[in-house]
N, C-alpha and C positions, 0 to 999 in steps of 0.2 A: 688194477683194471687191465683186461687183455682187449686191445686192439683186434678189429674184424677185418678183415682187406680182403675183400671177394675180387673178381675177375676184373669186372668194370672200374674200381680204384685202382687199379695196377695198368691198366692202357695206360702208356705213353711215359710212365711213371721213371723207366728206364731207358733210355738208348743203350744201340749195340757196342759204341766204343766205349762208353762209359762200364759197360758189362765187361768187356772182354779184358777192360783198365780192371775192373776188381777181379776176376779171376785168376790174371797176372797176381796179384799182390797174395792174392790166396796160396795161389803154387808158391810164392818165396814164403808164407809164414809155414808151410808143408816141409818146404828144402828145410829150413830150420829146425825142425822138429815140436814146432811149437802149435799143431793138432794133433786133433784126432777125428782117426774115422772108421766107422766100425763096418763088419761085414753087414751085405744087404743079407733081409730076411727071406725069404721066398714062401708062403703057406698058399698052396693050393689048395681050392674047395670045390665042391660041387657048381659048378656053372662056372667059375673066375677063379681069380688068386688074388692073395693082400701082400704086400711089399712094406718092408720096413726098412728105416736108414736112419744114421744117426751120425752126426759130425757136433766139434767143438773146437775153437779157434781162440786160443788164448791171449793172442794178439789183440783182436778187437772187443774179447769180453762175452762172446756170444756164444750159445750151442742152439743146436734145431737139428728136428725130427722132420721126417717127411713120410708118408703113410700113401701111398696110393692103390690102388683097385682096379681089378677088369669084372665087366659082368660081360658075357659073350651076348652078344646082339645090342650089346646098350654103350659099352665104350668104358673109358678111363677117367678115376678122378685122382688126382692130386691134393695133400692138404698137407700145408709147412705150419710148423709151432715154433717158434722163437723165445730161446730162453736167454736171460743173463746168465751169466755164470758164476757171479762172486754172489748171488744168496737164491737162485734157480728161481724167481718169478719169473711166471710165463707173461711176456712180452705181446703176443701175435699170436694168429690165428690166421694163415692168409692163404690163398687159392692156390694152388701149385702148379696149376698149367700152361701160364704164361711164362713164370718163373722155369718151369723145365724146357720149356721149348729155346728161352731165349739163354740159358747157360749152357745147353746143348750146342749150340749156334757158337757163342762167346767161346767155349774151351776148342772149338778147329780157330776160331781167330789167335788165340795165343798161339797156337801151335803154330800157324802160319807166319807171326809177329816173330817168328825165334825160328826159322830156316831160312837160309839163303838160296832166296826163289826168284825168279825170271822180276822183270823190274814191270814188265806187260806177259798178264795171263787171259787165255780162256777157261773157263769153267764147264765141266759137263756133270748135269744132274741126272741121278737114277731115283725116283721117287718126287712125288708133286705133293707131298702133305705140307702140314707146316713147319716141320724139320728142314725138307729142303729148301723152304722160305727163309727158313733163318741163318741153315748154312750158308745159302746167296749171300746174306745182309752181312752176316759177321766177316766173312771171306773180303768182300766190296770197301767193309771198312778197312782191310790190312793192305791192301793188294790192289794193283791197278787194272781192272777188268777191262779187257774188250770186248769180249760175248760170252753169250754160255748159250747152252742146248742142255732141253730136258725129256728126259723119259721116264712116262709110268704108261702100264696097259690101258690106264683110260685114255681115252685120247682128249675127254672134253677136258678133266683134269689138267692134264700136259698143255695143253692148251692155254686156261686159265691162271694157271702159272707163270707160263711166258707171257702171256698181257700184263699182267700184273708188275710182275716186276722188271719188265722194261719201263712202265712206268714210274715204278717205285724210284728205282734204282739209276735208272737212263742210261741202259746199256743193253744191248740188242741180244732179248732171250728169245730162241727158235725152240716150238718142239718138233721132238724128231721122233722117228718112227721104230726105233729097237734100243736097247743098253747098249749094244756094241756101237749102235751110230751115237750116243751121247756121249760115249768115254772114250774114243778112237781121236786120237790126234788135239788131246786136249791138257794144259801144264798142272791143272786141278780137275781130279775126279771125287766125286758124292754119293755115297751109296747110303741115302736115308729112307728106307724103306720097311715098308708093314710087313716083308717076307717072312714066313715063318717055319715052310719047310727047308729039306736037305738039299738043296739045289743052290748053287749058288748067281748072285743076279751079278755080278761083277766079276770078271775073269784076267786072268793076266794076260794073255794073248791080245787082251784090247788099249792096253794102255800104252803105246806108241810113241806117246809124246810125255810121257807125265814125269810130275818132281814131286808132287803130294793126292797121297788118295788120303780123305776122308771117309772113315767108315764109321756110321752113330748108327746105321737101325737096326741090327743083331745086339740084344743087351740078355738073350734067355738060353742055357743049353740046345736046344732043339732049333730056333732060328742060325740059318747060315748066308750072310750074303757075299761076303767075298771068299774067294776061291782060293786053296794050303801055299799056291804059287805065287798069288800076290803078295804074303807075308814074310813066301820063304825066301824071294829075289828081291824082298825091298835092302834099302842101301840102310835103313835107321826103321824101329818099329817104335813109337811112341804111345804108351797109355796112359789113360788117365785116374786108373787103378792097379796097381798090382793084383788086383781082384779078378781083371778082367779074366783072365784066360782059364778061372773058373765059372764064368757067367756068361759070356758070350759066345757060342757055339761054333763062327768061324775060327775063331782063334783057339779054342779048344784042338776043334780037328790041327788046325796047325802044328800046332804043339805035342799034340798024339804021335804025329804022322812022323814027327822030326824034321819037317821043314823050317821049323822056327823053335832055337831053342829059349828058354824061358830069360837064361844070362842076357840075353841080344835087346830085351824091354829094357828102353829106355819112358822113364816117368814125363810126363808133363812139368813136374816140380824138379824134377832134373834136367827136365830142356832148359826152363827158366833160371834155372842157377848157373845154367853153363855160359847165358849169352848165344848170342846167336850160331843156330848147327849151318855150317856148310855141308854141300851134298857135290860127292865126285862123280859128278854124275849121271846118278841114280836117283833113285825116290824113295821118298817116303809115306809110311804108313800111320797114320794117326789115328788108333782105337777106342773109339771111346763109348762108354757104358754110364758112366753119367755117375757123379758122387755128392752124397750127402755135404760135401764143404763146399760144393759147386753152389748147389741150394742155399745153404748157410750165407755166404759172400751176397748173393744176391736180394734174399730176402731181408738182410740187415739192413742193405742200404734202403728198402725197402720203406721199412720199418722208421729209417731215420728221417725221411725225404716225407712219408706223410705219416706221421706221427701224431704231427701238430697241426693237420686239417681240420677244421672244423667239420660236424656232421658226418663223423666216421663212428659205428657202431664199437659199443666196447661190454665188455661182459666182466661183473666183478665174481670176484673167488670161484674162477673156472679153475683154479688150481692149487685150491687153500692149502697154508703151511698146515701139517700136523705135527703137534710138538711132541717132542721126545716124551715118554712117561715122567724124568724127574725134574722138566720144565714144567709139569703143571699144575696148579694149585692144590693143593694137599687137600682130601675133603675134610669136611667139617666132622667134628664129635660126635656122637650119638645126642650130648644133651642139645647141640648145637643145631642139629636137624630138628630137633622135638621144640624149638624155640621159634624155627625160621616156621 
């Protein structure tokens, strides 16, 4: 029987330190060598494109797919499938949009949990979705925040965002009125944004004060939002794929350009193996594109935490064994059939 977990079973199901605790454990069973993670899919179609992703963690027993979709004008869906792996019954079936938003968030928390950062920071946000909700939340859990400022062109958004998570969080968020005024004189910068042309919405010339830029919302060739200068004067570039610098279009151009050679990526599951990075200095850049093991970590616990709810939808042989040809019962005789 495959377990159902739509959106509304998964509210609250996880917190962000608890996420950013399994991510961590993810990147050491990675340093290990004890996953796997395959390259994403990309099939563009008339109107959207389908994305495919696939991890397996031998450590806790689990693998899962993740499948999501854009239809233009209508938006993004995510869907995670959880399998065992010691006989592949599909385990789950579960929504993927909380689960991406909130590991997106969780993987700059590790990154942040493993550099030696100011002991009090500000935060400055570029982008008011729910990325930069989550970058807030996961950040707030590492780090001792005193304020942040956000910017996106709406203003009612930017707005709503600072309400919100001054309340959330109880620490004083301002919107402000350009990217350059959100990421000017601030120890953490956030570029979680829907951009998707060649312009970039974050710049080096703005970062004044900073020790870690997060960048999550460039994950497509063609999307750029940090600038070849931010990547090429960071002090440490950290990803969370070696994939990225084929996927992500700022770091592509980076790497075109020879601002940023490909040697100088340092892994997330290499931060986490090394203990904590000191910075002389300088900053860092923390790239992230988002990975199938990131998904996997979280929908396990997932998986485990309501399993055993009552009144959770379940579907049987959504993914029946078929047996090998010489597993299966031999047919019957000619006179054998003429009997039955």
């Amino acid at each position: 029987m495959a377990l159902i977990l739509g959106a509304g079973a998964l509210e609250g199901a996880l917190g962000m330190r608890e996420a950013v605790d399994l991510l961590e454990m993810m990147s050491r069973h990675e340093a290990a060598g004890r996953t796997v993670i395959s390259p994403r899919l990309n099939s563009p179609f008339e109107g959207g494109w389908m994305r495919m992703m696939f991890a397996a963690d031998y450590e806790s027993g689990f693998a899962a797919t993740k499948v999501f979709h854009m239809i233009r004008g209508v938006g993004v869906r995510y869907v995670v499938s959880l399998y065992r792996l010691n006989d592949g019954e599909l385990l789950a079936v579960i929504d993927g949009r909380l689960i991406t938003d909130l590991r997106t968030g969780a993987a700059s928390g590790v990154a942040a949990r493993h550099l030696r950062l100011p002991s009090t920071v500000t935060v400055g946000l570029i982008g008011s979705g729910h990325q930069s909700r989550m970058q807030l939340e996961a950040l707030a859990s590492q780090l001792h925040i005193a304020a942040a400022s956000v910017y996106s062109p709406n203003a009612e958004h930017r707005g709503a965002l600072a309400r919100e998570m001054t309340r959330r969080l109880d620490i004083p968020v301002t919107a402000v009125d350009s990217a350059e005024a959100a990421a000017r004189d601030h120890e953490v910068v956030v570029a979680a944004t829907n951009a998707v042309g060649a312009e970039p919405v974050l710049r080096r010339r703005w970062l004044t004060n900073c020790r870690l830029v997060c960048a999550v919302g460039s994950t497509r060739p063609e999307s750029v939002e940090v600038d070849e200068a931010t990547f090429g004067d960071a002090e440490v570039v950290i990803v969370d794929s070696l994939l990225a610098a084929e996927e992500a279009g700022d770091l592509r151009r980076a790497v075109k350009s020879g601002r940023l050679a490909l040697e100088r990526q340092l892994t997330l599951a290499q931060l986490v193996e090394r203990g904590r990075q000191g910075l002389a200095g300088g900053y860092a850049v923390f790239k992230s594109v988002g990975t199938g093991l990131q998904d996997l970590a979280l929908a396990a616990r997932c998986y485990e935490l309501l399993g055993a709810r009552s009144g959770l939808s379940a579907v049987p042989d959504v993914a029946s064994l078929k047996q090998p040809v010489s597993a299966q019962p031999a047919a019957p005789a000619a006179g054998d059939r003429a009997r039955n």
